[in-house]
N, C-alpha and C positions, 0 to 999 in steps of 0.2 A: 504494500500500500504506500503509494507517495505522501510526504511531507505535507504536501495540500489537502490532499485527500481527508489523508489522518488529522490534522489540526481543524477541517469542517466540520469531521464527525465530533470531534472533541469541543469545537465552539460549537456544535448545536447540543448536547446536551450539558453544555452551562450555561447555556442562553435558556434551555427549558428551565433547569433550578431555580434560575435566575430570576425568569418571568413570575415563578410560582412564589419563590418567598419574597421578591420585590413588592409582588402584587398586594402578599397578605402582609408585608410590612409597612408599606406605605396606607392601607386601610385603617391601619391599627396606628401609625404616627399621627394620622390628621384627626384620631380620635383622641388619643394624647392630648395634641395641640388643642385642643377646645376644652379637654379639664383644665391644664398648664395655663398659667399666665405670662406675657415677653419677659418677667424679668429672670425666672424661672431659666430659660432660656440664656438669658443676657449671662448668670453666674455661670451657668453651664461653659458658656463659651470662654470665661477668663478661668476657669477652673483646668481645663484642659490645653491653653493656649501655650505656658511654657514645657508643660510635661510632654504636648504635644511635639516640638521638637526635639526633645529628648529622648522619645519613643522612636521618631522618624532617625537619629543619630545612632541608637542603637543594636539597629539592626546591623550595622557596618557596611553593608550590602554584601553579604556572608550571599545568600540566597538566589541571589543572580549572578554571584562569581560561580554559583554550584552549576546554575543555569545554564549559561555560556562557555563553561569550559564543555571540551568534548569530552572529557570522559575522566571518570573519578574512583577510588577504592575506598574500598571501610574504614582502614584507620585514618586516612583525611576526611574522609567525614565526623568522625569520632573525636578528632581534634576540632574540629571546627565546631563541633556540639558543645564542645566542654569551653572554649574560648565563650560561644555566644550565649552560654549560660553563666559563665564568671560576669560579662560586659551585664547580662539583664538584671543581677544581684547589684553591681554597684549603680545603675540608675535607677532599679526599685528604691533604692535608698535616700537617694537621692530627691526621693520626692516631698519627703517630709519637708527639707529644707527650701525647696521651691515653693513649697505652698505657703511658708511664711512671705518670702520673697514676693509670690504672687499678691497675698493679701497687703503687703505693703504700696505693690502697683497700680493696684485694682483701688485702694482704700478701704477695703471691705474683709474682715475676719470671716463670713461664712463660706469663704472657700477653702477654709485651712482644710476640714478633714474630709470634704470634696477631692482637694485634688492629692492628701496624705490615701486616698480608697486605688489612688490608680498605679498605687507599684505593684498591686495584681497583675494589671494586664504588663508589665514589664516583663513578671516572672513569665506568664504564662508565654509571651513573645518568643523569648529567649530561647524554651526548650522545642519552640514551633520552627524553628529555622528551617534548618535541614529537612524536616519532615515536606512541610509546604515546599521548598525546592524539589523534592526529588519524585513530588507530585506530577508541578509544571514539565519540572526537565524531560521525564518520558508519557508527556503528554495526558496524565489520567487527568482528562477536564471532566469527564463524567464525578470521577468519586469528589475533585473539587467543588465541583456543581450540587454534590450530592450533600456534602459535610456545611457548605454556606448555607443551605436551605433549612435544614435540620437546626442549624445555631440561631438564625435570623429568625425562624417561626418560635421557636422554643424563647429566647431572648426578649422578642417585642411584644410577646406574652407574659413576659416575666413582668418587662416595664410597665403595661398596662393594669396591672394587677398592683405595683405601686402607686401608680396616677390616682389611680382610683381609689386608695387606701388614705391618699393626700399626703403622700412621699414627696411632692413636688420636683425640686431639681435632681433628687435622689433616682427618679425613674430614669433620668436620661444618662446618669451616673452608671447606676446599677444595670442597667440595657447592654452596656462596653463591657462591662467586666463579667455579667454571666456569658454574653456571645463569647469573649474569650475564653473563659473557662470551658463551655460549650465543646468550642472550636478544637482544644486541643485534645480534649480527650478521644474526638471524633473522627482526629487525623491521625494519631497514632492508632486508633482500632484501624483503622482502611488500609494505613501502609504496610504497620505489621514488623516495622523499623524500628531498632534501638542500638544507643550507641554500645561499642566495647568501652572497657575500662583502660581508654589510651589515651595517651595525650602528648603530643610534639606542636612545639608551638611554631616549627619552622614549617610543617604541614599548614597548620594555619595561616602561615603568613603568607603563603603563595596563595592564598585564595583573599587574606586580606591585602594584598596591593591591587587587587582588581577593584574589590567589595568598598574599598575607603575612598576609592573615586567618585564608585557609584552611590557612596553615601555621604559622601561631603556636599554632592550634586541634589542629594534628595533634600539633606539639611537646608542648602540656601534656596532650595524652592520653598521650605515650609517659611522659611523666614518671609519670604516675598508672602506666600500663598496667606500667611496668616498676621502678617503687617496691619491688614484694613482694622482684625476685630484687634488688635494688639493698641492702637491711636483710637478708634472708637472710644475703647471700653476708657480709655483714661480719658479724654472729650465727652461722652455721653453719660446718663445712667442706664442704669442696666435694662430697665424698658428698649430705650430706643436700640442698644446694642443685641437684644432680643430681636425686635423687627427687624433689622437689618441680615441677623443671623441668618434666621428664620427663611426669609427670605432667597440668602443664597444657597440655604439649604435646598430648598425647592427649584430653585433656579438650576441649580446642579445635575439633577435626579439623571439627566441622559445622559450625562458625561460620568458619575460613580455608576450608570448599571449597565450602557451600553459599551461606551467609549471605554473604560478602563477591561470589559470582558472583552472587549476585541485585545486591547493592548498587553493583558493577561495572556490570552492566545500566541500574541503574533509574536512576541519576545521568542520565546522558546524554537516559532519557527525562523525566524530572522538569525537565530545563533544558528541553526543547522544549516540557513545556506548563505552563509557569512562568506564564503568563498566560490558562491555561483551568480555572476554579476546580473546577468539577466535577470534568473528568476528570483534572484532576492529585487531587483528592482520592479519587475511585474507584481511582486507580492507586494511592495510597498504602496503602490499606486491603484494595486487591489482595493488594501486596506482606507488607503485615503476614500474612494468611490463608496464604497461602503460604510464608510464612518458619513460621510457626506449625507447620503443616501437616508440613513436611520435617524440622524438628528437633526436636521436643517429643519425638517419639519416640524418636528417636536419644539426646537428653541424660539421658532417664527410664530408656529402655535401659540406658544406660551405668552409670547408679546399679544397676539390679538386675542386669544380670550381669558389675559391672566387676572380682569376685572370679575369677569362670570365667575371664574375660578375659586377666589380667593373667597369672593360672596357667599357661594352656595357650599364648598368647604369647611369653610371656618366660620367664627365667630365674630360680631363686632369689632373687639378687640383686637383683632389681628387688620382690620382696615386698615391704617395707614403702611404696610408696607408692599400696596399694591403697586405704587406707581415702580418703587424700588423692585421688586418682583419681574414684571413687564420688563422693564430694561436692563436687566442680572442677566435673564434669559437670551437676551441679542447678543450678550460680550461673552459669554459660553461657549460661542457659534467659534469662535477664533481657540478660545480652549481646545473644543475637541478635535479642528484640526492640526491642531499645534502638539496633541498627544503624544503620537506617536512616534515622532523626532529621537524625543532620547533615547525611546528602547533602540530606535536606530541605530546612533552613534555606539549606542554600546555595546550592541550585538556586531558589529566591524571592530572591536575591540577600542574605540574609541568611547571612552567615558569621562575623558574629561574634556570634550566639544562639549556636549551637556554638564557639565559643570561649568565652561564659563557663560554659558545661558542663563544656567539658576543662578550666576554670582552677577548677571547682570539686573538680572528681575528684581534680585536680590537687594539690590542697591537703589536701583531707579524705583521702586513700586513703594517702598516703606516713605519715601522720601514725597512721591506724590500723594500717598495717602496722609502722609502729617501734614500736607498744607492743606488738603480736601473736607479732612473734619470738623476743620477749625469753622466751617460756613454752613453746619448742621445734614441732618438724615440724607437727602438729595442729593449733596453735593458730593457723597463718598464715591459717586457713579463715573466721577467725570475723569478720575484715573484706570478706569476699563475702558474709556471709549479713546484714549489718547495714547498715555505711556504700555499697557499693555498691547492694543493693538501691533504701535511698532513696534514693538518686541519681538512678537510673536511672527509677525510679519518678515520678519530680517532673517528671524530663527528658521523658519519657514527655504527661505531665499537661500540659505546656508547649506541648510539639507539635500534638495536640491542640486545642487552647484556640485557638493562631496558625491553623489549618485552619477552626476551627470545625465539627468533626467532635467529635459526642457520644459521650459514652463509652459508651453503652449499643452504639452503632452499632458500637465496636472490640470490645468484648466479644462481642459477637455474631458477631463475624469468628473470633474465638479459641474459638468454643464446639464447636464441632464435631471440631476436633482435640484441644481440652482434654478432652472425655469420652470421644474413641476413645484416647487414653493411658491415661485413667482403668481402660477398660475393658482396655486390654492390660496395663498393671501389676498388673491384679486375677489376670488369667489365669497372668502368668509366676510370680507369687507362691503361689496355688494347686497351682500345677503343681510348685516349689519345697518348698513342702509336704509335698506327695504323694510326691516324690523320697526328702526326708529322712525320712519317715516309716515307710515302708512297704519300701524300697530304699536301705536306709544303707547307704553305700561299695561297691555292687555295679554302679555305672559311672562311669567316667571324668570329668575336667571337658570334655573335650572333647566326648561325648556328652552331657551337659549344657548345655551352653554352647549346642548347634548346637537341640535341641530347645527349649531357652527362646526360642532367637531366631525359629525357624520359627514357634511356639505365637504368639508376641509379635505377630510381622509380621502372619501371617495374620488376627487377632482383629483388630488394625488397620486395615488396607487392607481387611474386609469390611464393619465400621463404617463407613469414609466412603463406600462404595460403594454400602449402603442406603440412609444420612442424607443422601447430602452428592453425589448424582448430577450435580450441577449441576458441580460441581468436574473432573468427570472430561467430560464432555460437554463442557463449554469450553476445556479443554486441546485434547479433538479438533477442535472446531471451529478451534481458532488453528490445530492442525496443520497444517489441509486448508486452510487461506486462502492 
């Protein structure tokens, strides 16, 4: 079975887990979110903001050196377990003293034992390394698919049952730490993996000169990535740091359940044919088409019905982070093409090209966000539509350029989904029209909501189904191989 082949069968049954515990986990958050109050929310997010780079540092990038190297034995694995369980001991540790640290940034003590609850998920990290690598590395996306689904239903079950008990910021707390717990017990029953009692730290270090690039690259994204709620939370109260969250929480959803499953996937195949120019560039330009394809709609959607949306969802309460929502969702569109870049680079053995990406993001995006919030909730947006565009844009340009893949060639990948949105934004907006025109306030948003979406899809999926035949015929073809 080819590399292609086998990585389809493998991304269709993580795309099914996927869909099934996304589905009943997002059901079960927007019912959260209407017990939960934004500030609930707001702690949550400075509770987790420095552990959160500290978590993203920890991992060394152990788990993609496992990934990308070609081929590995037990006692380097064994060393590499016992390394990444020393590194997850001293940042569990390390969290106590953060959490002071945080409540002195924040101004606020109720995060001390908040963020003192998250050296669990450190432990638990730690001894998940190797396991979760050698998952990806020979491609079992099914038992992946299988173990997220199983943590994510069990978990958001768990949370909901704190919401509801009036745990408050405790259920989004406790939500991480049982899916970890969850998770790892769930991966060791699948793999069936355990380390020997070995340990060479010169075995390890060959996996960490790879894994420290690829994690010093992750660390200056998190810095970028989480700079906005980092200058928020010290400008705002925790209300509006709440809406804002909140917000890009939802604004995200296509890029954490599509975009990253594609990018889960393709890493693994990008390392196997790290040394076949072609078809590792046909596979990238794949992935681009496809990434296009799945989310353009989704993020354009969200702009034109993220008012219905928010309405018929949620509660009052959550109103003002509509307009913020609507426009999170258009600066996404550049995220999820921008995704796939650094597995690129570092599946060609290059991880520190993405590293000085993340050490640019890193630097330009903290610095537009301290001037952005200083001018209140609205104005955190206008470092998405400016500094990160170019960013992402140049990153883009880069990739590119090292493939030597023409830009007419990518354009041409994006054209087909870019004019069936074109064509569905024209539809839902016409049809929005006619609504407000003609039948002012004589239905619901909820019958609104469900007719723009139907109107939207439909106009969509017959677009590419005329144009773009080849699209659908090669899916079946992978099916049936």
């Amino acid at each position: 079975m080819s590399i292609a082949i086998q990585t389809f069968k493998g991304a269709s049954w993580l795309a099914m887990f996927k869909l099934v515990s996304q589905s009943f986990s997002w059901i079960v958050t927007i019912m959260i979110a209407r017990i939960l109050a934004p500030d609930d929310y707001g702690l949550y997010a400075m509770a987790v903001l420095i552990t959160g780079y500290a978590e993203m540092f920890s991992f060394m990038g152990m788990g993609s050196a496992i990934v990308q190297r070609p081929s590995t034995n037990e006692d380097e694995l064994s060393s590499v377990f016992w390394f990444s369980f020393a590194v997850s001991c001293a940042f569990a540790l390390s969290c106590y003293p953060i959490a002071y640290i945080s409540a002195h940034i924040f101004k606020t003590s109720k995060i001390i034992p908040l963020t003192e609850s998250i050296s669990i998920i450190f432990m638990c990290a730690g001894v998940s390394i190797v396991p979760n690598a050698l998952l990806a590395k020979h491609l079992e996306f099914k038992k992946i698919g299988r173990i997220e689904m199983m943590s994510t239903v069990i978990s958001v079950t768990l949370m909901l049952g704190i919401a509801s008990l009036g745990g408050g910021v405790w259920a989004l707390i406790g939500g991480r730490i049982f899916r970890a717990l969850i998770s790892l017990v769930l991966t060791y029953s699948a793999l069936k993996w355990f380390p020997r009692f070995h340990f060479n730290f010169n075995e390890a270090k060959s996996y960490l000169k790879f894994g420290i690039t690829v994690s010093i690259g992750h660390s200056l994204f998190y810095i970028s990535d989480a700079s906005d709620k980092f200058f928020a939370g010290r400008a705002w109260n925790a209300a509006m740091l709440g809406y804002y969250s909140f917000a890009l929480q939802l604004a995200q959803l296509p890029t954490e359940k599509i975009v990253v499953l594609i990018n889960q996937v393709s890493f693994a195949a990008f390392s196997k044919l790290q040394h076949v120019k072609d078809q590792f560039n046909k596979l990238y330009l794949d992935i681009v088409k496809i990434t296009a394809t799945l989310v353009l709609p989704l993020f354009v959607g969200g702009y034109l019905v993220g008012e219905d949306l928010v309405k018929v969802l949620l509660n009052e309460k959550w109103f003002p982070m509509i307009l913020l929502f609507k426009y999170l969702c258009l600066s996404q569109i550049m995220t999820a093409l921008n995704a796939v870049n650094n597995h690129v680079q570092a599946a060609k053995g290059r991880p520190h090209w993405g590293l000085y990406f993340n050490l640019t993001s890193a630097i330009l995006m903290p610095l537009s966000f301290y001037f952005a919030v200083k001018y209140g909730l609205h104005a955190i947006l206008i470092p998405w539509f400016t500094t990160y565009l170019l960013i992402c844009a140049i990153w883009i340009f880069i990739t590119l350029t090292s493939l030597e893949i023409h830009l007419s060639s990518y354009f041409e990948r994006l054209s087909k989904p870019v004019i069936g949105t074109l064509l569905m934004s024209i539809s839902v907006l016409i049809l929005s029209t006619f609504f407000t025109r003609y039948f002012p306030g004589q239905y619901n948003n909820l019958f609104l909501l469900l007719v723009k979406i139907i109107t939207g899809g439909f106009i969509y999926v017959s677009y590419l189904w005329v144009f773009d035949k080849n699209l659908f015929y090669s899916l079946q073809k992978l099916r049936k191989s």
